[in-house]
mmJSON file of the N, C-alpha and C atoms, coordinates in Angstrom:
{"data_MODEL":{"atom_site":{
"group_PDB":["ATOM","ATOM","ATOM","ATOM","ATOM","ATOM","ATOM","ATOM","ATOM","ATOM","ATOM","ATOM","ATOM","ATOM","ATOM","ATOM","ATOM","ATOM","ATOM","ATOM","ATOM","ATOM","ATOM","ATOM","ATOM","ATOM","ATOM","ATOM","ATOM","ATOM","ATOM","ATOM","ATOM","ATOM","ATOM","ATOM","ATOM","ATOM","ATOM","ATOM","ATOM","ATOM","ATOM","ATOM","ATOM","ATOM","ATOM","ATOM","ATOM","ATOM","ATOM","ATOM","ATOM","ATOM","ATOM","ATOM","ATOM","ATOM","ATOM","ATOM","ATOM","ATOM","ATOM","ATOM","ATOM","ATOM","ATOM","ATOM","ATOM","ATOM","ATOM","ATOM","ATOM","ATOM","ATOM","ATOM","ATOM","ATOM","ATOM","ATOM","ATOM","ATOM","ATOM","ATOM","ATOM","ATOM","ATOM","ATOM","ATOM","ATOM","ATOM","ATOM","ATOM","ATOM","ATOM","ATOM","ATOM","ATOM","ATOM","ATOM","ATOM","ATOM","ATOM","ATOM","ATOM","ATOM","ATOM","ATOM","ATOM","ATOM","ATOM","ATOM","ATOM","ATOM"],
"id":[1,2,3,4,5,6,7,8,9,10,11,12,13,14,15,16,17,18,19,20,21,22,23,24,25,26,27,28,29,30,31,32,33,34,35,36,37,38,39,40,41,42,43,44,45,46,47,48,49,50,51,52,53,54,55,56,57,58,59,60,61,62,63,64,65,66,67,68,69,70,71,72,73,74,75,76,77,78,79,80,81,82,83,84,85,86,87,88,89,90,91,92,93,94,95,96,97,98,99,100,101,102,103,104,105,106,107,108,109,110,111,112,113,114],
"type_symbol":["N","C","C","N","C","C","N","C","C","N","C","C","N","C","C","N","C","C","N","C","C","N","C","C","N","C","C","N","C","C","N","C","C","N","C","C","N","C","C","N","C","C","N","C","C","N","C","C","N","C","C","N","C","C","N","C","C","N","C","C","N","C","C","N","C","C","N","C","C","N","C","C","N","C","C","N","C","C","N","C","C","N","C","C","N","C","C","N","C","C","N","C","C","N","C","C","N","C","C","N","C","C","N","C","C","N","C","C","N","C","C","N","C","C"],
"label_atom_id":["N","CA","C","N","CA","C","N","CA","C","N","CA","C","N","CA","C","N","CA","C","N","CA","C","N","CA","C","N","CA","C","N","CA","C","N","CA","C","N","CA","C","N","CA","C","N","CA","C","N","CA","C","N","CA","C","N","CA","C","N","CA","C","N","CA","C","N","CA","C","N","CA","C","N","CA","C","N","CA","C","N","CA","C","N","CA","C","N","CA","C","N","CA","C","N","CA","C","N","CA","C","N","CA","C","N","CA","C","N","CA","C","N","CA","C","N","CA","C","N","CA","C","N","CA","C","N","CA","C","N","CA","C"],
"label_alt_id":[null,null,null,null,null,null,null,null,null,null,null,null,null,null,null,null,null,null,null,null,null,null,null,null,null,null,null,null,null,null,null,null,null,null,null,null,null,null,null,null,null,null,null,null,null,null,null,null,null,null,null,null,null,null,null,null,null,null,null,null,null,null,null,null,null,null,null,null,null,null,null,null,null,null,null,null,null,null,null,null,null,null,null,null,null,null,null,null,null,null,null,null,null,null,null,null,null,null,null,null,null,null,null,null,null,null,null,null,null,null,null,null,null,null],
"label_comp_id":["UNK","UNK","UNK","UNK","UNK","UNK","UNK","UNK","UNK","UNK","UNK","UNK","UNK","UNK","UNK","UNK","UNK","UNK","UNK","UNK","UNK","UNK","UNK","UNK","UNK","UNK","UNK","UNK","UNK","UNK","UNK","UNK","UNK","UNK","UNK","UNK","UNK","UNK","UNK","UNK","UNK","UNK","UNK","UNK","UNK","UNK","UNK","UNK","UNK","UNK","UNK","UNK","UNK","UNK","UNK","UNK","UNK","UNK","UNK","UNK","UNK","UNK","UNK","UNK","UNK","UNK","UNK","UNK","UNK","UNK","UNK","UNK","UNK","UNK","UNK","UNK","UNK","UNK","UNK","UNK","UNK","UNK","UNK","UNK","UNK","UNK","UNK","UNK","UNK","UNK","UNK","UNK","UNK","UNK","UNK","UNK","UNK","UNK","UNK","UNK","UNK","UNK","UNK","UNK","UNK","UNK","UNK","UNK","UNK","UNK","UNK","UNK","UNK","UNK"],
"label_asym_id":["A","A","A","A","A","A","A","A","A","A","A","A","A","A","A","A","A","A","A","A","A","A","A","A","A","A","A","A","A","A","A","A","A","A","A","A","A","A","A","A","A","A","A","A","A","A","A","A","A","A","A","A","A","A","A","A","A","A","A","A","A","A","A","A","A","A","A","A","A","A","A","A","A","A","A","A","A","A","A","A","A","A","A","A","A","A","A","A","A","A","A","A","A","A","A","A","A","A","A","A","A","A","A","A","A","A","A","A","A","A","A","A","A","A"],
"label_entity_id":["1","1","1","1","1","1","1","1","1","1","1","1","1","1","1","1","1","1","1","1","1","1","1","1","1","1","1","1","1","1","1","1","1","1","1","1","1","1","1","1","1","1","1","1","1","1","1","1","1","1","1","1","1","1","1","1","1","1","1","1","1","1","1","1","1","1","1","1","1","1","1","1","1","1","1","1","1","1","1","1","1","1","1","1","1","1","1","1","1","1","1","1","1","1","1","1","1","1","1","1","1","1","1","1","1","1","1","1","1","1","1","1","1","1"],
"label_seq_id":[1,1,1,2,2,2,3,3,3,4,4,4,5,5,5,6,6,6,7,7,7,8,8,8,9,9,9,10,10,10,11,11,11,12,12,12,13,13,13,14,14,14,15,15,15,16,16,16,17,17,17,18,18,18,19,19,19,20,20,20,21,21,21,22,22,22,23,23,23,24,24,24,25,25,25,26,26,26,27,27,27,28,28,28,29,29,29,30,30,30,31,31,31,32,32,32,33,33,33,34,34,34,35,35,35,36,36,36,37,37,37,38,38,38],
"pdbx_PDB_ins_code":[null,null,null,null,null,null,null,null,null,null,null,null,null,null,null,null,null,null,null,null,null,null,null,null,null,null,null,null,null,null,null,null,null,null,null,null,null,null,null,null,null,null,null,null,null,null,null,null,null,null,null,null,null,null,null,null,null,null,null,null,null,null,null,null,null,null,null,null,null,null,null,null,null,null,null,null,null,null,null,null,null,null,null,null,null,null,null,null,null,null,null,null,null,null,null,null,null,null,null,null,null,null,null,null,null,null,null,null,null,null,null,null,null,null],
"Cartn_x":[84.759,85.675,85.257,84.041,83.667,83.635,83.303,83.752,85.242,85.731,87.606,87.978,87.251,87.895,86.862,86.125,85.212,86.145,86.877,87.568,88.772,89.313,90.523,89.867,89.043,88.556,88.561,87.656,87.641,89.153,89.936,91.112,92.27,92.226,92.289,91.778,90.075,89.729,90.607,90.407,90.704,92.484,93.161,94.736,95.093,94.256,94.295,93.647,92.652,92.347,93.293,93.779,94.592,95.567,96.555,97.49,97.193,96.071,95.743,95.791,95.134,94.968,96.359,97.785,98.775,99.927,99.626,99.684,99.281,97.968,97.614,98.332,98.322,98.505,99.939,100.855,102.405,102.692,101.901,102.024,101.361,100.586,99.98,101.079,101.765,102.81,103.785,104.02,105.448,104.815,103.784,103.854,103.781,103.258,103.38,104.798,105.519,107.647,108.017,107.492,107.891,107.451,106.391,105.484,106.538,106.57,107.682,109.206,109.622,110.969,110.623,110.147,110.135,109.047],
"Cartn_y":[133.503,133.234,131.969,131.64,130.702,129.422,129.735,128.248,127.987,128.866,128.687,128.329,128.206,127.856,126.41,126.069,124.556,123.652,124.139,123.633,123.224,124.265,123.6,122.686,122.878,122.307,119.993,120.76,118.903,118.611,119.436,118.926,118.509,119.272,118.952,117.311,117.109,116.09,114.903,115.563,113.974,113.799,114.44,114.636,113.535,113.968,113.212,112.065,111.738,110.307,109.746,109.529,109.033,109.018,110.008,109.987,108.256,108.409,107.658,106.309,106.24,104.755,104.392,105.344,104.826,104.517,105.362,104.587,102.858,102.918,101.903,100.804,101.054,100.244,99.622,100.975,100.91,99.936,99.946,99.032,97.463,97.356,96.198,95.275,95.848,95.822,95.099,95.964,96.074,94.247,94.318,92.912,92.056,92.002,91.05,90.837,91.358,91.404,90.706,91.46,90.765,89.057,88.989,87.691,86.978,87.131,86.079,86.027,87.282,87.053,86.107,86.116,85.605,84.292],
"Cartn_z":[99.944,101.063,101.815,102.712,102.729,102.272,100.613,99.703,99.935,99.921,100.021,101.038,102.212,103.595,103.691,103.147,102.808,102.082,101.091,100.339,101.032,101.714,102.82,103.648,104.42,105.579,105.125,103.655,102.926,102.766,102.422,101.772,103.399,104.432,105.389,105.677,106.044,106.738,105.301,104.381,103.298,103.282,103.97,103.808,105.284,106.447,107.84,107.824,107.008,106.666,106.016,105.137,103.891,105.151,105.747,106.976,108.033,108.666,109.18,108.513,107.628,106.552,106.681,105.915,105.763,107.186,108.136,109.73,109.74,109.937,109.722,108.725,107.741,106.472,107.381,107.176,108.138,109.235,110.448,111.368,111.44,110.305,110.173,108.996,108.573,107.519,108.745,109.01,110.657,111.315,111.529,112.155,111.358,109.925,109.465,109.147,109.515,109.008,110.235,111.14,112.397,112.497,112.43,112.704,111.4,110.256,109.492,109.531,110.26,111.132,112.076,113.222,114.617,114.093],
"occupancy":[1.0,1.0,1.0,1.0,1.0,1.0,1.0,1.0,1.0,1.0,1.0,1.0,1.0,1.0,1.0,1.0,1.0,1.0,1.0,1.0,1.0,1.0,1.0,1.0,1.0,1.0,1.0,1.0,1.0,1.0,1.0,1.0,1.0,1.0,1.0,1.0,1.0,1.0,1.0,1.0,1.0,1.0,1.0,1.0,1.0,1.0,1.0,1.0,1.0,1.0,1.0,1.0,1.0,1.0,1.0,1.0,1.0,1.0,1.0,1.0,1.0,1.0,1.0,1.0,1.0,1.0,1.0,1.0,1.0,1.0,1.0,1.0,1.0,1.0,1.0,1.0,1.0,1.0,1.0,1.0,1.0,1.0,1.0,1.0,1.0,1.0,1.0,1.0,1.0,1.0,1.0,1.0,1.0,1.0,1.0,1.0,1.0,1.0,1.0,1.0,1.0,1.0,1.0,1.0,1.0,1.0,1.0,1.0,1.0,1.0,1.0,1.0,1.0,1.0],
"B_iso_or_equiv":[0.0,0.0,0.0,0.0,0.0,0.0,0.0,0.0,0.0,0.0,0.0,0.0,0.0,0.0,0.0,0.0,0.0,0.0,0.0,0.0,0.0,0.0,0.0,0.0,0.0,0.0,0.0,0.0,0.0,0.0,0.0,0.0,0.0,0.0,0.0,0.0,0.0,0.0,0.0,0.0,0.0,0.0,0.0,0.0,0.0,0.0,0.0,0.0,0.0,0.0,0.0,0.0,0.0,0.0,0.0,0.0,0.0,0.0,0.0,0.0,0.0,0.0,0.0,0.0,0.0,0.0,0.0,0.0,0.0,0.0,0.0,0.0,0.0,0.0,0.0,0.0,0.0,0.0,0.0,0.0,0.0,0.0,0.0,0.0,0.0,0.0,0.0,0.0,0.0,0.0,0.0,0.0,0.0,0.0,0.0,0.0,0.0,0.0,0.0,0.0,0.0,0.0,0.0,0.0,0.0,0.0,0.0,0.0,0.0,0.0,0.0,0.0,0.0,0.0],
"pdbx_formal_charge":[null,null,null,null,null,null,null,null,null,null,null,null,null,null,null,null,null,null,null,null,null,null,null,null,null,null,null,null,null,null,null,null,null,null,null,null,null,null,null,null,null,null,null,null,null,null,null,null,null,null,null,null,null,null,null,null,null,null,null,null,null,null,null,null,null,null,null,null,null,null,null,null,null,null,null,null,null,null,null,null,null,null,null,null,null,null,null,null,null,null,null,null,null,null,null,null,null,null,null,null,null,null,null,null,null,null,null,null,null,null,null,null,null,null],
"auth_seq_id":[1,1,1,2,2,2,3,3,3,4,4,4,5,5,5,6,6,6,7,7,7,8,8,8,9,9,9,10,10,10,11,11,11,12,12,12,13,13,13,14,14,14,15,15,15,16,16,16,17,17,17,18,18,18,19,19,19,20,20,20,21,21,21,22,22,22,23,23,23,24,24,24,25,25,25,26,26,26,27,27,27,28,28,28,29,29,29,30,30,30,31,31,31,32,32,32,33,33,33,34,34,34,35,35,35,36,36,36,37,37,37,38,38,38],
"auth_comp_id":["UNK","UNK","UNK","UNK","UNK","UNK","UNK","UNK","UNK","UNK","UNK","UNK","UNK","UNK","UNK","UNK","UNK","UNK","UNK","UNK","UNK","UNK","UNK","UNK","UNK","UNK","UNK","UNK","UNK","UNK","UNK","UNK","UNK","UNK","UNK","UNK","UNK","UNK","UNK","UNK","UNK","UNK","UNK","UNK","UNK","UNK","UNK","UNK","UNK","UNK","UNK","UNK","UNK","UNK","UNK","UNK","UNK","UNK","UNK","UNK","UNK","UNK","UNK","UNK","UNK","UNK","UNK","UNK","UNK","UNK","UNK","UNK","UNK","UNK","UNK","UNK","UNK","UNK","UNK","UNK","UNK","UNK","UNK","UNK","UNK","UNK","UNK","UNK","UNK","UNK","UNK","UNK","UNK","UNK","UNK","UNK","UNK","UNK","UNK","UNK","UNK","UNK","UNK","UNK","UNK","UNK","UNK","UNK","UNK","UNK","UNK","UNK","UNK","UNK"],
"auth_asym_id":["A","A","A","A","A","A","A","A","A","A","A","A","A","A","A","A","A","A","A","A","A","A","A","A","A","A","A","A","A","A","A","A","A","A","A","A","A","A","A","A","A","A","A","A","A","A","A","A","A","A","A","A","A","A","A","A","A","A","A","A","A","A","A","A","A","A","A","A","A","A","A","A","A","A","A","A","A","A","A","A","A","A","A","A","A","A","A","A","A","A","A","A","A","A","A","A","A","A","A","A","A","A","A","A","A","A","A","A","A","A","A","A","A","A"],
"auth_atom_id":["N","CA","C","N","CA","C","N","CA","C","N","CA","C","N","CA","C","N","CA","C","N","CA","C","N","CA","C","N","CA","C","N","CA","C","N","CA","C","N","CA","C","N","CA","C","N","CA","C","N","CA","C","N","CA","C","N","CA","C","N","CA","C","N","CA","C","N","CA","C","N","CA","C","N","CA","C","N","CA","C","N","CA","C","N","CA","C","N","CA","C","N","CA","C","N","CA","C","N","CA","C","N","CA","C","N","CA","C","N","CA","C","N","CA","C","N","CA","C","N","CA","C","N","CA","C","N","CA","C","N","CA","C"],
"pdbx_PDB_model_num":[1,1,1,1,1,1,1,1,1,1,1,1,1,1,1,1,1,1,1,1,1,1,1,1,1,1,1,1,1,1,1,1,1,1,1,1,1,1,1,1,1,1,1,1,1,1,1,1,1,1,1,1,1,1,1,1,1,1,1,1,1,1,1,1,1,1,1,1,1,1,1,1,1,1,1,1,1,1,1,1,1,1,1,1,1,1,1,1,1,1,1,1,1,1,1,1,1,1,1,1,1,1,1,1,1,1,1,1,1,1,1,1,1,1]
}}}
């Protein structure tokens, strides 16, 4: 039971990283569109 709730817990933190990265990735994207519009 333990291993099984470790296993969520990683798959969790590695699902909200990757989330974050592609935020990131997203708005740094967004200005570079903007910055060669404007």
């Amino acid at each position: 039971m333990i291993k099984v709730l470790t296993k969520i817990n990683i798959f969790f933190i590695i699902y909200s990283l990757n989330y974050e990265i592609t935020v990131a990735t997203e708005t740094i994207y967004l200005r570079i569109l903007r910055a060669a519009i404007l």
